[in-house]
C-alpha positions as CSV (number, residue, x, y, z in Angstrom):
1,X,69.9,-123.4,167.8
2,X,72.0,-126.2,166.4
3,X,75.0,-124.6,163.9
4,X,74.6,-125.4,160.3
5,X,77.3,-127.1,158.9
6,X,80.4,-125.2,156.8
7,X,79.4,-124.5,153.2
8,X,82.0,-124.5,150.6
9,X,81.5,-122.0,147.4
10,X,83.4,-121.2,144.5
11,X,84.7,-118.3,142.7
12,X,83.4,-118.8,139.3
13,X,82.9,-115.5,137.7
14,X,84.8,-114.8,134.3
15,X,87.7,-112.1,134.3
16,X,87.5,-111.3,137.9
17,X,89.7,-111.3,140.9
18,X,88.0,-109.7,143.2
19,X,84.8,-111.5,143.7
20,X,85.9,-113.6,146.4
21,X,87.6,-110.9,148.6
22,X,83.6,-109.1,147.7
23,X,82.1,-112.0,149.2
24,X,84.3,-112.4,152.1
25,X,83.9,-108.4,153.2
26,X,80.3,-109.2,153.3
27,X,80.1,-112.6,155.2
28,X,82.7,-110.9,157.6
29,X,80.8,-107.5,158.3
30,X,77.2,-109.8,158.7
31,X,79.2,-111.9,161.7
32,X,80.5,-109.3,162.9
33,X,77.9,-107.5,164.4
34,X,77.4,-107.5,168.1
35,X,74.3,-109.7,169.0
36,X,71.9,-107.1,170.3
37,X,72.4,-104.6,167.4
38,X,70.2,-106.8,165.4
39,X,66.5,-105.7,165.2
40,X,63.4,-107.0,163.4
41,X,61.9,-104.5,160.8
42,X,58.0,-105.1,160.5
43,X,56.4,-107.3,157.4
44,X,54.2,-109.8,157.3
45,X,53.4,-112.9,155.4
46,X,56.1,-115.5,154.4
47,X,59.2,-112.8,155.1
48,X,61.8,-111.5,157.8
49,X,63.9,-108.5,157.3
50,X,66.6,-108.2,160.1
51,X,68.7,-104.9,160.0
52,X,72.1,-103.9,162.0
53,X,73.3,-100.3,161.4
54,X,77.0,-100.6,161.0
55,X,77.6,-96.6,160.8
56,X,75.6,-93.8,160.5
57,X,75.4,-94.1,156.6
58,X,75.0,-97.9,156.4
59,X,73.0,-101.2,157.5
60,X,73.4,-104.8,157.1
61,X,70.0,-106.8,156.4
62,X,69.7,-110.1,156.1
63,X,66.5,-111.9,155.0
64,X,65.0,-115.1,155.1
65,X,61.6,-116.3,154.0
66,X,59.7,-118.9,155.1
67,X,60.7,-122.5,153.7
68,X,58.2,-124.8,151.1
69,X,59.1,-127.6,153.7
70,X,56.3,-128.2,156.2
71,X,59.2,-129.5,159.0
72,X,60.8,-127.4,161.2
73,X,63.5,-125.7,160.7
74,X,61.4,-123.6,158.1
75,X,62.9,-120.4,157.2
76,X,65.2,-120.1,154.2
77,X,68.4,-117.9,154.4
78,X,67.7,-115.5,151.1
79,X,70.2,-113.1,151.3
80,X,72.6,-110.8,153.0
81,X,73.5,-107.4,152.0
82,X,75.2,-104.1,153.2
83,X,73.0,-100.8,151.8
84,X,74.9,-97.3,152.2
85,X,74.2,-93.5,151.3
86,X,77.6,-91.9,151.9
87,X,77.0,-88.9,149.6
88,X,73.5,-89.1,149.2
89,X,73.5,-91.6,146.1
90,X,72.3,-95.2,147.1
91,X,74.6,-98.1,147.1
92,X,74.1,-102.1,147.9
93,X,76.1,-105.1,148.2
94,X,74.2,-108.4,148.4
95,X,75.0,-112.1,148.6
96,X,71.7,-114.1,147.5
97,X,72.5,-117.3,149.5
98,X,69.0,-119.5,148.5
99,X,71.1,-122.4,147.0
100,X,72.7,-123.4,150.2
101,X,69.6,-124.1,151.8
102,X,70.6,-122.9,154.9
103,X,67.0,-123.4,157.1
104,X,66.7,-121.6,160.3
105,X,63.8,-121.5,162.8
106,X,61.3,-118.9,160.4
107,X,59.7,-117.8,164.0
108,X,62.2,-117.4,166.5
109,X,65.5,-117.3,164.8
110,X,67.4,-114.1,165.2
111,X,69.9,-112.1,163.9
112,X,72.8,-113.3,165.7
113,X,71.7,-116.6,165.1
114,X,71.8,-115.8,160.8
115,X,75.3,-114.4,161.2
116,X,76.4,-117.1,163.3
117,X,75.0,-119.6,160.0
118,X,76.6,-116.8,158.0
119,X,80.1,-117.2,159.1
120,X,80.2,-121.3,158.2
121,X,80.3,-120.1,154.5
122,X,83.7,-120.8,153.2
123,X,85.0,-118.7,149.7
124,X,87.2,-121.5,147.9
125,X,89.3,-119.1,145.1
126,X,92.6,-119.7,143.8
127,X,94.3,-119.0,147.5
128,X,92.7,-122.2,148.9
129,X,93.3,-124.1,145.4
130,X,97.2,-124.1,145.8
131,X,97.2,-125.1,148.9
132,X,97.1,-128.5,147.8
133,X,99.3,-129.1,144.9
134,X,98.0,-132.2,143.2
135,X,94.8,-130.3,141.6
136,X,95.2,-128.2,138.5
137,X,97.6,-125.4,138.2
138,X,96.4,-122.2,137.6
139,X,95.9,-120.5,134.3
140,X,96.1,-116.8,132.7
141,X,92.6,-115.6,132.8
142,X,90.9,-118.9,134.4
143,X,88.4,-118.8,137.7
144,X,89.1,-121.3,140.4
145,X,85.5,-123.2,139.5
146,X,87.0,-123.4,136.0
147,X,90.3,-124.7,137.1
148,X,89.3,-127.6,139.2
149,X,86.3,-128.6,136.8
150,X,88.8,-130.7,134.7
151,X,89.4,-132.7,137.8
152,X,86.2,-133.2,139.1
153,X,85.0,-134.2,135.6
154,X,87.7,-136.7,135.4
155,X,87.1,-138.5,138.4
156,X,83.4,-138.6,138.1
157,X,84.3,-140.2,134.3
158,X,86.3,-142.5,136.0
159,X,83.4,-143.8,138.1
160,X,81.3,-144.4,135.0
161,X,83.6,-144.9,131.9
162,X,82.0,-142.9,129.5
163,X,83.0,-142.5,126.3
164,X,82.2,-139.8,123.6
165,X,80.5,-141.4,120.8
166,X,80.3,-138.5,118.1
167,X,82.5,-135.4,117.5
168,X,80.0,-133.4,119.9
169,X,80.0,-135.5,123.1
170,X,84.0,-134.0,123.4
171,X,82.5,-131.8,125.5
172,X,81.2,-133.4,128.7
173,X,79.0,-131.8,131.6
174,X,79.9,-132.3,135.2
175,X,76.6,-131.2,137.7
176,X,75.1,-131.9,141.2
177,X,72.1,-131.6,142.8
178,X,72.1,-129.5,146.1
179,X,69.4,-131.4,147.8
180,X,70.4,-134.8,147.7
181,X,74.2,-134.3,146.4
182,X,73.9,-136.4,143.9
183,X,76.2,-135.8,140.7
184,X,75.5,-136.2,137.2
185,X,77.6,-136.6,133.9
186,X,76.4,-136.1,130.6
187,X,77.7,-135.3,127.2
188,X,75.7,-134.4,123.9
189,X,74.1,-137.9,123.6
190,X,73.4,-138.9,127.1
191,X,73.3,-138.0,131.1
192,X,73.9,-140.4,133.9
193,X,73.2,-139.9,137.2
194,X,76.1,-141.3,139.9
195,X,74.7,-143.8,142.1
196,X,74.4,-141.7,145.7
197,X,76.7,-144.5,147.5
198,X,79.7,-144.2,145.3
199,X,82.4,-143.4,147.1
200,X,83.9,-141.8,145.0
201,X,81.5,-139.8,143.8
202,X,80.3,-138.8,147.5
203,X,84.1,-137.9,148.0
204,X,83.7,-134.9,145.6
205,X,83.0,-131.4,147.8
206,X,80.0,-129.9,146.6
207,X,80.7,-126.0,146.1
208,X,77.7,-124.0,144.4
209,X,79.5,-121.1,142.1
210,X,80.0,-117.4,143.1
211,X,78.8,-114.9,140.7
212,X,77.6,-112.0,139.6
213,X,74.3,-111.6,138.4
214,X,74.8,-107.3,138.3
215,X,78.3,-106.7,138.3
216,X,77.2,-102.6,138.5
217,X,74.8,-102.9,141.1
218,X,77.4,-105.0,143.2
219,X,74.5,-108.0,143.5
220,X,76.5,-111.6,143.7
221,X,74.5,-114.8,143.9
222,X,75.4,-118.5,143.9
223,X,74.5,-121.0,141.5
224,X,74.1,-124.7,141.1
225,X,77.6,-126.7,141.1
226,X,78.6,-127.4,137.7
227,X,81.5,-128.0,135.2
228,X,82.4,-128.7,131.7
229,X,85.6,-129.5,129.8
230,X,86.7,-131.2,126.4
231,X,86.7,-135.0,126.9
232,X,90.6,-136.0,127.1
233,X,92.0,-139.2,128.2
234,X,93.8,-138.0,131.7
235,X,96.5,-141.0,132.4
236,X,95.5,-142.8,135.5
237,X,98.0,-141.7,137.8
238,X,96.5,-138.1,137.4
239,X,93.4,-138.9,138.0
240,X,93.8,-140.8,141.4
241,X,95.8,-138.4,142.3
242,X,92.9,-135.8,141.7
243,X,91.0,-138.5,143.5
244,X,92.7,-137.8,146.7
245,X,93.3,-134.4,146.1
246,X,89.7,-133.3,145.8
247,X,88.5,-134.7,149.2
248,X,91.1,-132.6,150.8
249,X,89.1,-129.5,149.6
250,X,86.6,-130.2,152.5
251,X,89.2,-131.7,155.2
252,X,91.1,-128.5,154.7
253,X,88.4,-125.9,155.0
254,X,85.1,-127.3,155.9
C-alpha cells in the first residue's frame, strides 16, 4: 500500500485549549496498536468496521466506507474513535476524518494499514504557530485557525487586489476547496476563485479545521478550510513576509 501523504489540520474551536492535545491522544492510540490486534467485525454493504481492544474496558474502531469514486483506491477513511465502559456508563471519543479524503483499498486494506494513514495527520495549534515568528502573534482567547486567518487572507488579497466597495464587504471570506485545492475570496458583493497555478496561492497549506460538533459526547470532526477577517490595508512588508512565512507551515511539519 502506497502511504498517503501528511495532512495538516487546524485547531479552530472557540474557547478551547485542549482540542488539539484530544485529537493527538486519539491519532496516537489508533497508530499505536500492534498490527495483528486489528480484526474485522462483520457488515455488509458499502461499510468496514475494524476494532482493536486496547484494555479490557476499551476498543479503538476505525471505519471506512466505500468511496463514490469508481477508481481504485475506493474506500473513504470515516472516522476513528476510542469507546470505553470503565464503570459501566458508556463513553466515546471520535475523530470524523471524511474531509481529508484519505482513500484506501475498500477490499483489502487493513487495520494497520488505516493507522499507518492515521499517523500522517498533523495537529497545527498554537505550539506549531510560534515556531515560526513572522505569522501572527497570539491573542487572549483566539484559536490558532483564527490567528493565522488574517494572514492567509491577506496574501490571497494580494494575489487579486480586491477592494471593498460598500461598508459590508469590510469583512472578507478566505475558503478552499479540498478536492482540487483551489482557494476562493469573496466579500459581501462578490467571490473570486484563485487561478489553480498561482503560485502564490498554491503556496498557502491547506488545513481543514478541528472541531467540535458535541463537545459532551467528546465527538470532534474536521471542516472545510476557511477564514474571515475585517478588510485592513496590511503594509506590504507584512504581507510578503506572511508570504514566506505561511509556506513554512508545510516545510516544517508536513
Amino acid at each position: 500500500m502506497s502511504i498517503p501523504a501528511k495532512h495538516l489540520v487546524i485547531c479552530a474551536q472557540p474557547k478551547s485549549d485542549t482540542i488539539g492535545a484530544e485529537a493527538q491522544m486519539l491519532i496516537d492510540t489508533i497508530a499505536s496498536i500492534p498490527k495483528d490486534a486489528w480484526t474485522d467485525r462483520p457488515e455488509c454493504g458499502d461499510r468496514r468496521t475494524i476494532i482493536a481492544p486496547i484494555s479490557n474496558q476499551r476498543n479503538a474502531i476505525i471505519r471506512i466506507e466505500r468511496a463514490t469514486n469508481p477508481t481504485a483506491p475506493n474506500g473513504l477513511l470515516s472516522s476513528i474513535e476510542i469507546t470505553a465502559s470503565p464503570t459501566g456508563a458508556f463513553e466515546q471519543q471520535i475523530l470524523i476524518l471524511e474531509v481529508l479524503e484519505i482513500l484506501l483499498d475498500f477490499e483489502t486494506a487493513t487495520g494497520s494499514d488505516i493507522a499507518e494513514a492515521v499517523r500522517n495527520i498533523v495537529i497545527i495549534d498554537h505550539k506549531e504557530l510560534d515556531e515560526i515568528s513572522a505569522l501572527p502573534p497570539r491573542r487572549a482567547d483566539e484559536n490558532a485557525s483564527s490567528r493565522i486567518g488574517p494572514a492567509i487572507i491577506a496574501v490571497l488579497n494580494s494575489a487579486t487586489g480586491s477592494k471593498p466597495k460598500t461598508e459590508d464587504d469590510f469583512v472578507m471570506r478566505a475558503w478552499c476547496a479540498m478536492d482540487d485545492k483551489q482557494w476562493f475570496l469573496g466579500n459581501q458583493s462578490d467571490a473570486q476563485s484563485i487561478p489553480a497555478d498561482n503560485e502564490i496561492a498554491r503556496s498557502i497549506p491547506v488545513m481543514p479545521r478541528l472541531v467540535y460538533t458535541n463537545p459532551a459526547n467528546k465527538i470532534m470532526t474536521l471542516a472545510y478550510p476557511t477564514y474571515s477577517d475585517r478588510f485592513s490595508n496590511h503594509g506590504p512588508l507584512e504581507t510578503m513576509a506572511w508570504i514566506k512565512a505561511l509556506p513554512e507551515l508545510t516545510k516544517r511539519f508536513a
